[in-house]
N, C-alpha and C positions, 0 to 999 in steps of 0.2 A: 548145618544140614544133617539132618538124619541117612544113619547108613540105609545102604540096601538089604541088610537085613532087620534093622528094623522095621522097614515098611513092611516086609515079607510078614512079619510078624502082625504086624497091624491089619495089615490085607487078609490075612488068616483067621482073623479074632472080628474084623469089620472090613467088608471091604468100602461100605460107603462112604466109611469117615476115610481110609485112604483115596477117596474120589474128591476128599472136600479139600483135605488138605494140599494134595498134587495143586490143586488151584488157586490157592492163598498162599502158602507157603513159598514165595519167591524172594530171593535176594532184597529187590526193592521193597515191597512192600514188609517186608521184618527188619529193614534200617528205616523204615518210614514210625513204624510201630515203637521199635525198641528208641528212637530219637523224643518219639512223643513223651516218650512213659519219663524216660529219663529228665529229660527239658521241663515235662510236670515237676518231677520233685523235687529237681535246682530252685525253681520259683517258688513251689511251696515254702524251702526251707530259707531263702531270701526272703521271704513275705514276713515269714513269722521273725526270721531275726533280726528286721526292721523295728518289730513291733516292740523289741527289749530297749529297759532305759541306755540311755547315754553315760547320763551322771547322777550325780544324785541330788535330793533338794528337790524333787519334785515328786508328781505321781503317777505310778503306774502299775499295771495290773499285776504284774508276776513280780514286783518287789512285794516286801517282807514285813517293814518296819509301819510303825505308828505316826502321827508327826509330833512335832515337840510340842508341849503343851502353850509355848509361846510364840507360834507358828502361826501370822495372820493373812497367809493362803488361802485360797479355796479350798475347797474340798471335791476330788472326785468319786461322785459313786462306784462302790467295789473295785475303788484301786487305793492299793497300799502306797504307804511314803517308800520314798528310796534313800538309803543309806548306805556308805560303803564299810567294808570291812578292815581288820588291822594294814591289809596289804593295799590299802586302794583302791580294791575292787568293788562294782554295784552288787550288793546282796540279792541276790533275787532267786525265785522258786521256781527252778528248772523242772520239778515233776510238774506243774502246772503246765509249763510251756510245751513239755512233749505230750503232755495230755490234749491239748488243745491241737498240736498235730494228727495227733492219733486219730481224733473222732472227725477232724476235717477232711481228712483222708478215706476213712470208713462212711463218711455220708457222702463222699462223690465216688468211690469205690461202688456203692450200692446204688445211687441214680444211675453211674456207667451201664452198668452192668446187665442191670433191667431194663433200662431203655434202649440203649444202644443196642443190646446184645438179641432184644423183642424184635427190636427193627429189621435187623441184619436177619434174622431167618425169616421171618415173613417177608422180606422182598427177595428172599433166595429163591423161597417157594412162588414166589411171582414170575420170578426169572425162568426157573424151570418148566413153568406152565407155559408163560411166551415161547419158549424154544422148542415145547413139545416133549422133552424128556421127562416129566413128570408122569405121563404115561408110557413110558421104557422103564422107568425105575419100579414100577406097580406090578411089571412083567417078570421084574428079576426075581431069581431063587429065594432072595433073601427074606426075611420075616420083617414085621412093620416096624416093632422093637426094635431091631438091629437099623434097619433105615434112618429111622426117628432117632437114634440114639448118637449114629455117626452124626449127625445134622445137628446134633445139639453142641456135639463135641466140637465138628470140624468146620462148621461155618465163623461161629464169632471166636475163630483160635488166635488172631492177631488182638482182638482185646481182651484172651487169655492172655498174652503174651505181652501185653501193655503191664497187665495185674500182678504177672509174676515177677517183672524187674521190679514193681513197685512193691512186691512181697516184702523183700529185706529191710526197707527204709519203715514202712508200717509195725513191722514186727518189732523193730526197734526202738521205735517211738511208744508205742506200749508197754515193753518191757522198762524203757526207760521212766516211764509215766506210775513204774510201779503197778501196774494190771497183771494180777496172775497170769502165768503160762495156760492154765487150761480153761480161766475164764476168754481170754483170745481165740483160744481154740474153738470152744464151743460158738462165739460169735462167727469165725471161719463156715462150722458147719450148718449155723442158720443163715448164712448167707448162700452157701452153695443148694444145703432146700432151696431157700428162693428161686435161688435159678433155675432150678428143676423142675418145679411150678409154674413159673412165667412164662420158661422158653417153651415147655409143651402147651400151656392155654395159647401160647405166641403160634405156634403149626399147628395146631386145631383150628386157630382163627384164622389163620394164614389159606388153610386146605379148604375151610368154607366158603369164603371171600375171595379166591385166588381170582376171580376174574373182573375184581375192579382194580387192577392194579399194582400200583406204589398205595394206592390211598391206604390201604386199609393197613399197610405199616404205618404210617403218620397218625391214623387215626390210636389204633393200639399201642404205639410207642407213648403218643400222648396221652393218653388214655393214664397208662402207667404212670408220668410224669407227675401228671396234674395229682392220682392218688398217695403219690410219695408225701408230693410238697404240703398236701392240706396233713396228709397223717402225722408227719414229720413237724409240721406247725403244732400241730393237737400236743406231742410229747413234745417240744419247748415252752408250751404255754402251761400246760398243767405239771408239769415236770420239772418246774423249776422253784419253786419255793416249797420248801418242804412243810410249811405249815398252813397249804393251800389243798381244799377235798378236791381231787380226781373227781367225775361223773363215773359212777356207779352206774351205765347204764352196756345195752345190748349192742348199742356202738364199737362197745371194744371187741367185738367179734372183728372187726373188721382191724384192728389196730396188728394184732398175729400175723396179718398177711404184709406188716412193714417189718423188714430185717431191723431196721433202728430202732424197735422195742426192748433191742436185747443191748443196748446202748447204755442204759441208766447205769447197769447193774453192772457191767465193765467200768462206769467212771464213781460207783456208790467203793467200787471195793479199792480206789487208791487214799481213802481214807482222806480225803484234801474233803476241806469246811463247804459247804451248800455255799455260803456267803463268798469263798474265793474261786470255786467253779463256774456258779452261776447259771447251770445249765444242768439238764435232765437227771435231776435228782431222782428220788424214788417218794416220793407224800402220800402218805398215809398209803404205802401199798396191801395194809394189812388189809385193805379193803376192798378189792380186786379178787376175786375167786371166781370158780367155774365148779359150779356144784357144792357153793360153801367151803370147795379146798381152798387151802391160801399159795395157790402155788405161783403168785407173781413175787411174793416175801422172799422165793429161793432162787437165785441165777439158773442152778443147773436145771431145778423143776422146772422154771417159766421156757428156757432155752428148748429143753426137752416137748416141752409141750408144742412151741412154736413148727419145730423140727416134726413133731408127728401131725400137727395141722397141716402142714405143707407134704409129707407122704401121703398121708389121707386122699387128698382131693386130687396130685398128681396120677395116685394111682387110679382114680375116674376121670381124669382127661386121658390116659393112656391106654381104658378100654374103650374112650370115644375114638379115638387115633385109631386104632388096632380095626375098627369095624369101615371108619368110614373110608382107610385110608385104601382095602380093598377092597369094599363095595363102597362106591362115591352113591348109589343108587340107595342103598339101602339107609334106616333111621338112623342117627346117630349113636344112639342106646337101647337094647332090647329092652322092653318091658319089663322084664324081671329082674337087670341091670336099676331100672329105675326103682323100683319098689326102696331096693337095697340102698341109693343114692339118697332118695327121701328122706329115709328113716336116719342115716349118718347127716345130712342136713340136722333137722331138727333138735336129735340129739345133741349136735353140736351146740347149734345156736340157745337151747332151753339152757344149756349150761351158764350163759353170759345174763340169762333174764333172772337167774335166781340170784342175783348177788347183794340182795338188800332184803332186809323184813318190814319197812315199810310198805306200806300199803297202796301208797300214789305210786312211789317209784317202781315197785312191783307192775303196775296196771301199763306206765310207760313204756316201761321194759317190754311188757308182752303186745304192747301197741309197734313198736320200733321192732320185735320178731314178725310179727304179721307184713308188717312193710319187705320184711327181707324177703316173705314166704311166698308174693306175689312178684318180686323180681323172679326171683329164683324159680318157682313156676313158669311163668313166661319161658325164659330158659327149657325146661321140662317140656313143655308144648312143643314146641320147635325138636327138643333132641326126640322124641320118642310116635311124634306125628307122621304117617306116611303119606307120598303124595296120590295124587289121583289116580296114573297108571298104576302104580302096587294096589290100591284098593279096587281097583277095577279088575284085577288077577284074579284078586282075592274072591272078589264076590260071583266071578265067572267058573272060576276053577275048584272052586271049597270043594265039594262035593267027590272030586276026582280024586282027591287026599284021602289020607287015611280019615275015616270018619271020625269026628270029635266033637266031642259039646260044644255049644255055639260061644257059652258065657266061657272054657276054657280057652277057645280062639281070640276070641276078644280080649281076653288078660294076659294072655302070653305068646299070638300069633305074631308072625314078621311083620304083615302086611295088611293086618286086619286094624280098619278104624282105632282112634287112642280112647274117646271119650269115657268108654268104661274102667280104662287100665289107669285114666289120667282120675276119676273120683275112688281109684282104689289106693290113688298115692295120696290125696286127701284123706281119703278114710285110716290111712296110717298116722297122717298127721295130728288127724283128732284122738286117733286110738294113746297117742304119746301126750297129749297137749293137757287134753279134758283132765286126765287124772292130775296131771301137774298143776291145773289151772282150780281142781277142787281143793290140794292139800296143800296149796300157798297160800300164804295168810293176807288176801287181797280185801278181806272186809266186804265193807260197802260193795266195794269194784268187780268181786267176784261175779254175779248176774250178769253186768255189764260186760265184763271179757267174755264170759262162754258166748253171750250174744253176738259179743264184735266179732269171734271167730266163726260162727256161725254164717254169720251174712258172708264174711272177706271169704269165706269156703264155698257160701253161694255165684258170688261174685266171678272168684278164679275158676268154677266150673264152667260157669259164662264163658268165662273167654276163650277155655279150652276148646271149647264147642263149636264157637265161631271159629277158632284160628284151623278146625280141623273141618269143618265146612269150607272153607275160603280154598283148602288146600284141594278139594273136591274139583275145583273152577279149571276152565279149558285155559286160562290164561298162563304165559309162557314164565310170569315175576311173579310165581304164588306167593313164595319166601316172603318177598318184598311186600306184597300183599298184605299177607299177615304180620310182617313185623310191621306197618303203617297202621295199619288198623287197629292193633292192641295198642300203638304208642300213642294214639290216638284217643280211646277208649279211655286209657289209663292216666293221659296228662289233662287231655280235654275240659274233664269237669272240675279238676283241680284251676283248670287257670280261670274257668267262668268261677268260679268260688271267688279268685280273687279279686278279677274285673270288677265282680258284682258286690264285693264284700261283704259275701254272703258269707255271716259265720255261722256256728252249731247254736246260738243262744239266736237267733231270726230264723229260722227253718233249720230244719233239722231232719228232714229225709232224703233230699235229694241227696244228703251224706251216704243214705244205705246206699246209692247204686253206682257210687265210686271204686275208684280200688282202696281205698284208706276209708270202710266205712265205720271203723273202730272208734273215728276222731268225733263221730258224731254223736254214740251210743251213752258216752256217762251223762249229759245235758237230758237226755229221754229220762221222763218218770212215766209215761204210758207206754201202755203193750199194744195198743192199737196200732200205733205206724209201724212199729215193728215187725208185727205181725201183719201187715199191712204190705208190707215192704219183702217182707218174703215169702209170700204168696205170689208179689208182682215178679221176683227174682226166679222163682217155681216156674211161671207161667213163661215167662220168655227162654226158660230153661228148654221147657217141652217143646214149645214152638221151633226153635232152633234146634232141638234132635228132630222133630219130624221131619222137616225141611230137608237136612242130613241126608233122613232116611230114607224120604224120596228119592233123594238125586242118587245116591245107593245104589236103590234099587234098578233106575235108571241105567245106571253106567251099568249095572252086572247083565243087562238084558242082550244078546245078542245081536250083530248087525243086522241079522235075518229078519229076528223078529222085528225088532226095530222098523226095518223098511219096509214091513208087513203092516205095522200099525201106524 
């Protein structure tokens, strides 16, 4: 148990995380903890020394030898003969064996941690809402940072405290495994990024969601789960024969955000053969770049980079936290905040589409960024859309403000409509794409991308439109509203596509006025539907700001006049 003057100290420096831990920190529940952690690595290391031969004359993975060339056994795939030594003893390859502890421990170190540890604050913040003190905490002195920070600290601190008795056994097995001191390290601090990342998207989601629940921890814990196991499947499947090509595509943007990317290059540096590992080599990584760097070929580069992927984005959930977490009224992200968000998007993701100079795979790449561009909008719509009371302020009160241009209210007001701020984060995104999308060497495919982005930019204007219309409505589930109706919009004619088996070579415009109408555009040799199709995309544009702008003007009219007319 910690002294009382260490609390004092803690209370001084945070007092919320001293609030977290007075609560968790009891007798029982840190023999509950410390029995778990420990009882894990008794079995671990019972599991795996099960796994060593017996005798010798037969075969198994972590022996040594060859079998004798008059040997008419079987054969096991990637297990060596067993022989003993002058003294008796079975030969076998103990760095293999702590190596296989090592990484077994580091891939449920990393499940723990993200999921469990996802979980355990979003049901805190569920907790706190049921009781009410969620709003007493929003009253206190203290800053959102300091809040959010004790929370991250002092809630999942018992499976801190699982992790750290299992510190010494891990550390060990590494070092034993022959893995550098500071290649461990550096995996340490791509794993605590991640936490830093997950657990503030985990209170971001948690502070949105607060009032369905437990669910929305199940949903987000699993959420996490499920992207581990398929990502973590990706790096055993292509990671494992080194003379097998990785996919070169905009997919592996998404690989950085799993801690066990940084896995290979921990088990590439104990110098054991592909063939006796058998697991998360490194193949052909010279082929993997972000902007033509090779920086997957270097541990500390790729680590480094993962490490600033993960500061990056944490630091834009921490200015959504920061806003929403004292105004719950106000939008997630100010407009200006988004421009900023955008442009680091993009830049980001443009990085993972240049990593080939082919021509197809090029067009792919910038097909699978478009895909990301319309998630990630979606997203955008929602953080930066205000609801119908703020724009009814807005359009009653403007005038009583400091007088301002209307077009500068709209791009950078609290409370004023998104529509225009939301085609000026598009207009960034063509401003970064178009030039990229002229000086890649796409061939043929070049016409065809500037097109596809075109329409998928008409498209995602649509939706903003709608989604900031709908938020317009007297209904009490706008939110809900809008996120049914774009998941809607956006899966809808994808599943009729499949129902109908309609592919791009039997029609090929009802492609334009999906969210993926990129898939449809290389099959097109006329400009007609094209053009055709974005006129029709034009016209439902206008129609649905006018609509808007009706109801606008509506809601700013006052009750007077109102019951006058």
């Amino acid at each position: 148990m910690m002294g009382l003057k260490q609390i004092d100290l803690i209370g001084e420096w945070n007092p919320q995380l001293v609030r977290e831990l007075k609560g968790r920190l009891k007798p029982r529940n840190i023999l509950i903890a410390s029995t778990i952690s420990i009882i894990g690595q008794i079995l671990v290391y019972l599991n795996y020394k099960s796994l060593l031969p017996v005798k010798a004359g037969g075969f198994n993975r972590y022996c040594t030898a060859s079998p004798p060339p008059n040997y008419q056994g079987g054969y096991y795939y990637n297990n060596a003969y067993c022989i003993n030594d002058l003294k008796g003893h079975t030969m076998i390859l103990d760095q293999l064996w702590w190596l296989d502890i090592f990484t077994f421990i580091s891939l449920v170190g990393i499940g723990a941690f993200l999921v469990v540890g996802t979980y355990l604050l979003i049901a805190d913040l569920s907790k706190e809402e049921t009781r009410g003190t969620l709003n007493f905490i929003r009253l206190s002195p203290q800053s959102a940072k300091d809040i959010f920070l004790g929370k991250i600290l002092g809630v999942p601190i018992l499976l801190y405290l699982v992790g750290a008795l299992a510190l010494p056994f891990h550390l060990i097995a590494g070092l034993a495994a022959r893995i550098p001191l500071n290649l461990i390290l550096g995996f340490y601090g791509v794993e605590i990024a991640s936490c830093a990342f997950f657990y503030s998207a985990a209170l971001l989601f948690g502070l949105i969601s607060h009032k369905n629940g437990n669910l929305q921890g199940l949903l987000a814990s699993g959420s996490i789960l499920w992207f581990l196991f398929v990502s973590t499947l990706w790096l055993f499947w292509f990671y494992t024969d080194v003379n097998q090509d990785v996919p070169v595509t905009t997919f592996n943007f998404l690989l950085v955000f799993n801690p066990a990317m940084s896995l290979p290059y921990l088990v590439q540096s104990t110098f054991l053969s592909n063939t006796a590992v058998g697991y998360l080599g490194l193949p052909n990584a010279s082929e993997l770049s972000w902007y033509g760097q090779n920086i997957w070929s270097h541990a500390s580069a790729s680590m480094g980079f993962m490490i600033f992927n993960f500061v990056l984005w944490t630091y834009w959930i921490a200015q959504g936290l920061k806003r929403y977490f004292h105004q719950p009224t106000a939008t997630l992200l100010s407009k200006s905040q988004s421009y900023w968000l955008t442009g680091s998007f993009i830049v980001m993701g443009l990085g993972f589409v240049l990593q080939t100079p082919r021509s197809e795979s090029l067009f792919v790449n910038y097909t699978i960024l478009q895909g990301f561009l319309v998630a990630f909008s979606v997203m955008m719509m929602l953080a930066i859309s205000p609801h119908r009371q703020a724009m009814q302020d807005w359009m009653r009160y403007r005038h009583l403000n400091k007088p301002k241009n209307l077009i500068y209210d709209l791009l950078l007001g609290e409370k004023s409509p998104s529509p225009l701020a939301f085609a000026l984060n598009l207009a960034i995104v063509m401003l970064i794409l178009v030039p990229a999308i002229l000086l890649s060497p796409l061939k043929e495919y070049k016409i065809a991308t500037l097109v596809g982005l075109l329409i998928t930019i008409n498209m995602i204007l649509i939706y903003g439109t709608i989604a900031q219309w709908i938020l317009l409505q007297k209904s009490q589930k706008r939110t809900i509203w809008v996120a049914g109706v774009l998941a809607t919009l956006i899966t809808l004619p994808q599943l009729c596509f499949s129902v109908l088996r309609l592919s791009t070579t039997d029609l090929v415009w009802p492609w334009f006025f999906s969210a993926f109408p990129m898939i449809g555009v290389p099959t097109q040799t006329s400009l007609f539907p094209l053009l055709l199709s974005v006129l029709g995309q034009w016209t439902a544009l206008s129609l649905i700001s006018f609509q808007m702008s009706r109801q606008l003007r509506q809601l700013g009219a006052s009750n007077t006049k109102a019951l006058l007319s």
